[in-house]
Structures are given as C-alpha cells and as structure tokens.
C-alpha positions, 0 to 999 in steps of 0.5 A: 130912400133907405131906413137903416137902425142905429140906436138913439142919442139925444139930439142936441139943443137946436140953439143953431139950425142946421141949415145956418151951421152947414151955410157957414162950413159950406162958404168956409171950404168953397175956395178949396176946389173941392171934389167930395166933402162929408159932414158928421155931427156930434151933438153941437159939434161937426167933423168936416172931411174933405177931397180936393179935385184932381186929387187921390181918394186920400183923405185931404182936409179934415176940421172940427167946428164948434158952436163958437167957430161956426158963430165966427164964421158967421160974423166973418161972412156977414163982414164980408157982404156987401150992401148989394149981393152979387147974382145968388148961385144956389147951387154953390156949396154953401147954399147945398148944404145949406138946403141940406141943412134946411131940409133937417130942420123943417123935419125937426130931426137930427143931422147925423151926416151929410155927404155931397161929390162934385161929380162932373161940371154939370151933376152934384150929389148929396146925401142927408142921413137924419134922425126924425122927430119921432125918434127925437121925442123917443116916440115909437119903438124903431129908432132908426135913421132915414137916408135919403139915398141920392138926392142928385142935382143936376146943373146945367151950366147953360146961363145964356140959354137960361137967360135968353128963355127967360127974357122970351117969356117974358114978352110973350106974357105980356103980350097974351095978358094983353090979348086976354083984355 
C-alpha cells in the first residue's frame, strides 16, 4: 500500500454510492472485449477510458457519465433482468467494479480513481485510489491519498474442478454430521 499527497477537494454528496455507479459503467462496457479500463471521478462525474483486447495501447473508448446517465443505465439494467437471474459471476467487470466501489463506501472515502486490466485468461488487476473519512471531514493535517497498489484477483477458470469438489464436500459433510450423532 502506497500514501501519495494530493490536496484535498470536497468529496461530493454521496446521493450515489460508489459501488452502484461503478456496477452501472462496469455492465455498460462488459460487451466491449475490454483489455484495461480507468475510471476518474470528479465530484458526481466519471471519466471512463478504456482498451480493447488485441488492440494497441492507444487509447480506444473514452466517456463521461453523469449522475442522470448512470441512473438510466441503472433503470436499463433492472429492464433487463430477468425474474430468475442467471449463474452470478463475481468476477465479471460490473461486479469488480462494483466491490471497488463498495470497498470506498464502507470507508466513507472518496473515489478518485479505478484502474482494472484483463491481464491473462486466468488474473485481473485492480487498483482503488481513495481519499479516507479523515480527509473527508478535514481531519488531520496530512491530506493524502491511500492506494491500494495491486489488489490482484486470481481466476481460475476451472468450473468442473469447482463444481465437482463442491458436490464432494457436500456428502462427505453429511456423512460426518452423521457419524458425530
């Protein structure tokens, strides 16, 4: 974890958690193909940038959200649920930002930036840059930023290994529940 100083701006009214706004941009980029993607808040607003896959390091997607847009995305995706939800995949964009997101929020901090890469089949990478309550409330005399440098999630696309060892457990409980009786 790295501190770096950066002065102090209000944090903006939380009307909006973080963790719903970053959901919302997360499921409206998920079809792109994307490789990296960087999220900059400024006050309600995001700056969005993003690189596809198999692409050049130029720059390929670039979009500002504001607090109506990401209420209409929100309205769009609850359209498009359905009444039974399909397998949950926490490890989908939506849902990385969203515990980005979520994590800002349980610290009351402000969100100043989000960066995530795609960085093989099997890693994602995400970095949260924040700015703590204490800095918030204008408490201390160190205002600074708190990164979380490398917060790297390892997936392991291995369903049927997952599936299978949880199906063995499952047994294997019930039969020591009853062994213990």
């Amino acid at each position: 974890m790295a501190l770096q100083s950066v002065s102090s701006n209000p944090a903006p009214s939380l009307k909006l958690r973080y963790s719903k706004a970053l959901r919302c941009i997360g499921q409206s980029l998920e079809q792109l193909g994307l490789k990296a993607l960087e999220v900059k808040s400024h006050g309600e607003n995001y700056i969005v940038q993003a690189w596809k896959k198999g692409t050049s390091s130029s720059l390929d997607h670039e979009k500002h959200y504001t607090p109506d847009d990401i209420k209409t995305l929100e309205q769009e995706g609850r359209a498009k649920r359905k009444p039974f939800p399909s397998r949950f995949t926490p490890l989908s964009l939506s849902q990385v930002l969203r515990m980005a997101g979520n994590y800002v929020d349980l610290l009351r901090g402000r969100l100043v930036r989000v960066s995530w890469q795609d960085q093989s089949d099997r890693i994602q990478s995400i970095t949260i840059q924040y700015e703590p309550f204490s800095v918030e409330r204008g408490e201390g005399p160190d205002s600074h930023v708190t990164t979380i440098e490398e917060l790297c999630i390892h997936i392991y696309k291995q369903r049927k290994k997952i599936t299978s060892a949880s199906e063995k457990t499952s047994p294997r409980l019930a039969g020591e529940t009853g062994k213990r009786r």
